[in-house]
C-alpha positions as CSV (number, residue, x, y, z in Angstrom):
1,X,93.4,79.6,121.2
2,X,90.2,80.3,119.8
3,X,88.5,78.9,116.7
4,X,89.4,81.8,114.8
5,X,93.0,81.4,115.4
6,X,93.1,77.5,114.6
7,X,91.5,78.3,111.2
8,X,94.1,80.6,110.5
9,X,96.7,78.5,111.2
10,X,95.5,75.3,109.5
11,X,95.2,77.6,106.5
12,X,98.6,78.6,107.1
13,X,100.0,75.1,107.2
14,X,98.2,73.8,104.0
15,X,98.9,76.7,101.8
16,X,102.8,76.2,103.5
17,X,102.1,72.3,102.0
18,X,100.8,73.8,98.2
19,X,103.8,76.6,98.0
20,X,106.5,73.2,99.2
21,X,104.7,71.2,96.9
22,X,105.4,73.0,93.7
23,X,109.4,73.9,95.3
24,X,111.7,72.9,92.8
25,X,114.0,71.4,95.2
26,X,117.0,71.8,92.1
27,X,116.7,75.9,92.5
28,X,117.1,76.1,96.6
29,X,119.8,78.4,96.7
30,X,123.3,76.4,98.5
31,X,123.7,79.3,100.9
32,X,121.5,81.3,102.9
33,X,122.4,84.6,104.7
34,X,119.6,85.6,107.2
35,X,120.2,89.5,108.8
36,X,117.8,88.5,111.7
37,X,115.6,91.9,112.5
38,X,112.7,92.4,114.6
39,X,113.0,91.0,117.9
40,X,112.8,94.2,120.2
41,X,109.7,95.4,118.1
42,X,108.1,92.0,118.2
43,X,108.5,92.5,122.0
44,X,106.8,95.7,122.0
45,X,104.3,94.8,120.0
46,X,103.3,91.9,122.4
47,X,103.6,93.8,125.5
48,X,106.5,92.2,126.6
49,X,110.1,92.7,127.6
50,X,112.9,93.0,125.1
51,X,115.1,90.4,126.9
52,X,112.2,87.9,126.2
53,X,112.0,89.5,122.4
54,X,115.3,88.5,122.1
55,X,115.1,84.8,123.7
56,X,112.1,84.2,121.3
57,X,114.6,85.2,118.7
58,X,116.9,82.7,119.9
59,X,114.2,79.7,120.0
60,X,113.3,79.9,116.0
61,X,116.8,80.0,115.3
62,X,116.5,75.5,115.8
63,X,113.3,76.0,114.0
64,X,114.8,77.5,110.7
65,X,117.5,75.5,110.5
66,X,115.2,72.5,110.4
67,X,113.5,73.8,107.7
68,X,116.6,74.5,106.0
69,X,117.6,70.5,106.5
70,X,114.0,69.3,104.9
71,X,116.1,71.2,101.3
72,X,119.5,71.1,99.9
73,X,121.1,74.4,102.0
74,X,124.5,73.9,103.0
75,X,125.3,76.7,104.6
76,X,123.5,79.0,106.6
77,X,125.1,82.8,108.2
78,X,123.0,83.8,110.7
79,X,124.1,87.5,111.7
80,X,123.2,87.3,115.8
81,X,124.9,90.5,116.6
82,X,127.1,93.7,114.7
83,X,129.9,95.3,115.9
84,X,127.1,98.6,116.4
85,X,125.1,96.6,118.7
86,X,128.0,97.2,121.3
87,X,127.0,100.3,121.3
88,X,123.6,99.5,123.0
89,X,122.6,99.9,126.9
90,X,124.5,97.7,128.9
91,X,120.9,96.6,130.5
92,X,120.3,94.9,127.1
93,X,123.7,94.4,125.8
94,X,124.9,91.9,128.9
95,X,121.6,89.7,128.5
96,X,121.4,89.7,124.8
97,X,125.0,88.4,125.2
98,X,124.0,85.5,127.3
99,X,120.9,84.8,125.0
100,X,123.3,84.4,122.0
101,X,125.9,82.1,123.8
102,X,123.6,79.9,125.2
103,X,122.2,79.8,121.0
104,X,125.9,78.8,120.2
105,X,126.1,76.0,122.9
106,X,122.1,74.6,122.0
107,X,123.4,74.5,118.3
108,X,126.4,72.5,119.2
109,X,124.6,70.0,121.3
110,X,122.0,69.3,118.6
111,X,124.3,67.4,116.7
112,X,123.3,68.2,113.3
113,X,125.5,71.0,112.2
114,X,128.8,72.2,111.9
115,X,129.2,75.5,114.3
116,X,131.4,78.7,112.8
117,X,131.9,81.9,114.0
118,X,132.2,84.7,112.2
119,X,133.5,88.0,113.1
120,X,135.7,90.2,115.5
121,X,136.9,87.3,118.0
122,X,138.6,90.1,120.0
123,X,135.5,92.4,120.6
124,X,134.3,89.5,122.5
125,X,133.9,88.6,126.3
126,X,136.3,85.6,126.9
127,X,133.7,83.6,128.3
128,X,131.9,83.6,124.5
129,X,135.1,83.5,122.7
130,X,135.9,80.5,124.8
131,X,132.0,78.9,124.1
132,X,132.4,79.5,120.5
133,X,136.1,78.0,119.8
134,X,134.5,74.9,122.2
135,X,131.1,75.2,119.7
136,X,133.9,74.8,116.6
137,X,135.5,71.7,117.8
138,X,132.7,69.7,119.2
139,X,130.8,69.9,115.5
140,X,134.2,70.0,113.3
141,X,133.2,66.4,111.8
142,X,129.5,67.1,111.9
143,X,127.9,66.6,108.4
144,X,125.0,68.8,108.7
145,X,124.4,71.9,107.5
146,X,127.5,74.6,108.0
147,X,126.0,77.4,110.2
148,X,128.3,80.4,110.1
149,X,127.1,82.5,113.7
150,X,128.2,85.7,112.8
151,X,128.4,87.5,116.1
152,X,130.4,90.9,116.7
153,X,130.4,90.9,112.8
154,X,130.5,94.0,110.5
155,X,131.2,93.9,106.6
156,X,134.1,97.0,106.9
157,X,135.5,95.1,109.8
158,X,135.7,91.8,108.1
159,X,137.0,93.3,104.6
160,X,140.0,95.4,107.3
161,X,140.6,92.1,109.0
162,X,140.9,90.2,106.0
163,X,143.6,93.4,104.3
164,X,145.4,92.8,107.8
165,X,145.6,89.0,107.4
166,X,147.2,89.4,104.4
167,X,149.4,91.5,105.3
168,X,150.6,89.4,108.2
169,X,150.9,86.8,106.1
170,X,153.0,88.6,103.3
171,X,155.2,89.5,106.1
172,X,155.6,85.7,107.5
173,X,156.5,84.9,104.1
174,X,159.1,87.8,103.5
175,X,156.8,88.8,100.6
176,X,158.1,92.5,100.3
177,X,155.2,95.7,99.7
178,X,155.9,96.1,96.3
179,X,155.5,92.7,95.6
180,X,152.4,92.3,97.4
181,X,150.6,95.1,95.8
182,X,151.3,93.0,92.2
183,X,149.7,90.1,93.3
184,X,146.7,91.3,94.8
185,X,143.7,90.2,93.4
186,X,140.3,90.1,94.0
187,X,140.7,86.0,94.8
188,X,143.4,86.7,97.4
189,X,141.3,89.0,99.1
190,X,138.3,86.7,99.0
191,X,141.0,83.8,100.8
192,X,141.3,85.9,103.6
193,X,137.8,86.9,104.5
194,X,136.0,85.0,107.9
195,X,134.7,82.6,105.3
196,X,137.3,82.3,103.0
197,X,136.6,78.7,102.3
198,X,132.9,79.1,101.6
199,X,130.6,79.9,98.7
200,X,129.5,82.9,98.5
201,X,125.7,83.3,99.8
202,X,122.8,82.9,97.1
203,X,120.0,84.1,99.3
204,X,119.9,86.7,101.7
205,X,116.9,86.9,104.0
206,X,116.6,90.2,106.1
207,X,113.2,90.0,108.5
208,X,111.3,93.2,109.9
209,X,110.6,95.1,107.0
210,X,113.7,96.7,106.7
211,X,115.3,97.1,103.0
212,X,119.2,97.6,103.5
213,X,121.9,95.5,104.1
214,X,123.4,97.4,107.3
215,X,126.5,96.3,106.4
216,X,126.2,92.5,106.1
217,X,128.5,90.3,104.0
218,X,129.5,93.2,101.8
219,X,132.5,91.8,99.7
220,X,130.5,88.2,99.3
221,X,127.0,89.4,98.7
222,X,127.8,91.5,95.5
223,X,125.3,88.8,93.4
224,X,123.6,87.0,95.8
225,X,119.5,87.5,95.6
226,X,117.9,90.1,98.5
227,X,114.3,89.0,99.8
228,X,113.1,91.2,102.3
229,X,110.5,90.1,104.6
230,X,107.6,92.0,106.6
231,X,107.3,89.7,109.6
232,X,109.5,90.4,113.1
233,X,111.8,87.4,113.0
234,X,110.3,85.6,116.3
235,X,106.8,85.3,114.3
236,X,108.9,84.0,110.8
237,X,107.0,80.8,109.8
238,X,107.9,78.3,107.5
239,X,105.7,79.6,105.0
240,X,107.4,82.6,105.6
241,X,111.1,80.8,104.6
242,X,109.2,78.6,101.2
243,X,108.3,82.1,100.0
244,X,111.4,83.2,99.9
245,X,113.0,79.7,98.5
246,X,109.9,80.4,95.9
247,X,110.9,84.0,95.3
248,X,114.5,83.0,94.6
249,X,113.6,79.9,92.2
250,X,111.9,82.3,90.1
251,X,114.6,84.7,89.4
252,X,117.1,84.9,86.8
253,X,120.3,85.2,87.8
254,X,122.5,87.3,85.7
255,X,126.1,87.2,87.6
256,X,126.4,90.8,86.3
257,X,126.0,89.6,82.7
């Protein structure tokens, strides 16, 4: 690294120290959603291959949760791969697979937070859908942050699933059609959804430069705060993540009112 390059980055970190400083620790939002974006162009961009785009990807993933630790997030959905990305070339598909599991299995081991999954179990290779029911149990009593992994996730697929578990349900209970149509409601649509249990997110974070959702918690982000970011994920920096906290604390919040 040449001088150049250390100046930068010492600038970096102390104007990263000036924008934590003045955080206002009582405005961090409780739940961050993070569309990560960027890793295959980040790849390109440094001459390099997309499976190693995608496994420096993978290694900030620790990073940003630590940063999200140092505040007062609770919960943190990372969306790791869409129902569309099963539509890519097997080539990158199979590794970018293998990338994400071994993510699920690095977060369990940590120790510090509580591992969900999130999305279409059943579009999933059994050797993943075994990792991540392993991932759930071994971090079930964790008390660190909750990190939904939302992997073979889609918002019209998780809205379907959640119509479908209702349904079942009604059914289970002998509730009859007509009856069931009465009592639906927006709440007992919300029960039914991947993270029925869960706040809704505040923040959503989506790296890249790209300004659209792409389908991404649609029922539970219909107030939550958009902060769109240039920078490929694999380069986001923690002065990168305070902006957005900053951004966020600076809003106003309307709920639609």
């Amino acid at each position: 690294m040449n001088l150049r390059d250390k100046l930068r980055g010492l600038l970096v970190r102390l104007y990263a120290r000036r924008v934590e400083g003045h955080l206002d620790h009582s405005q961090v939002p409780k739940h961050i959603g993070v569309i990560v974006d960027g890793n295959r162009r980040w790849a390109k961009a440094s001459g390099s291959s997309t499976e190693h785009g995608h496994r420096a990807g993978a290694d900030k993933i620790t990073e940003f949760l630590g940063w999200c630790s140092e505040t007062d997030v609770e919960v943190v959905t990372l969306w790791l791969l869409s129902t569309d990305n099963f539509e890519r070339p097997q080539a990158e598909l199979v590794p970018l697979l293998g990338i994400i599991e071994d993510v699920v299995r690095t977060l369990a081991a940590d120790g510090r937070w509580r591992v969900h999954h999130v999305g279409a179990m059943d579009l999933l290779p059994a050797g993943m859908q075994r990792t991540l029911k392993e991932a759930e149990e071994a971090t079930a009593h964790h008390d660190g942050i909750l990190v939904n992994v939302a992997i073979g996730y889609g918002g019209r697929q998780e809205i379907a699933d959640a119509v479908r578990s209702m349904l079942h349900e009604a059914r289970d209970r002998g509730v009859s059609m007509e009856d069931l149509a009465e009592s639906v409601d927006i709440d007992m649509i919300g029960r039914h959804l991947y993270t029925g249990d869960q706040p809704d997110p505040d923040l959503v974070i989506r790296t890249s430069g790209e300004q659209r959702l792409s389908g991404f918690m649609l029922w539970q982000t219909a107030h939550s705060e958009y902060y769109f970011c240039e920078v490929f994920w694999p380069a986001f920096r923690k002065v990168d993540f305070l902006r957005a906290l900053r951004d966020y604390a600076a809003r106003h919040r309307r709920y639609g009112g």
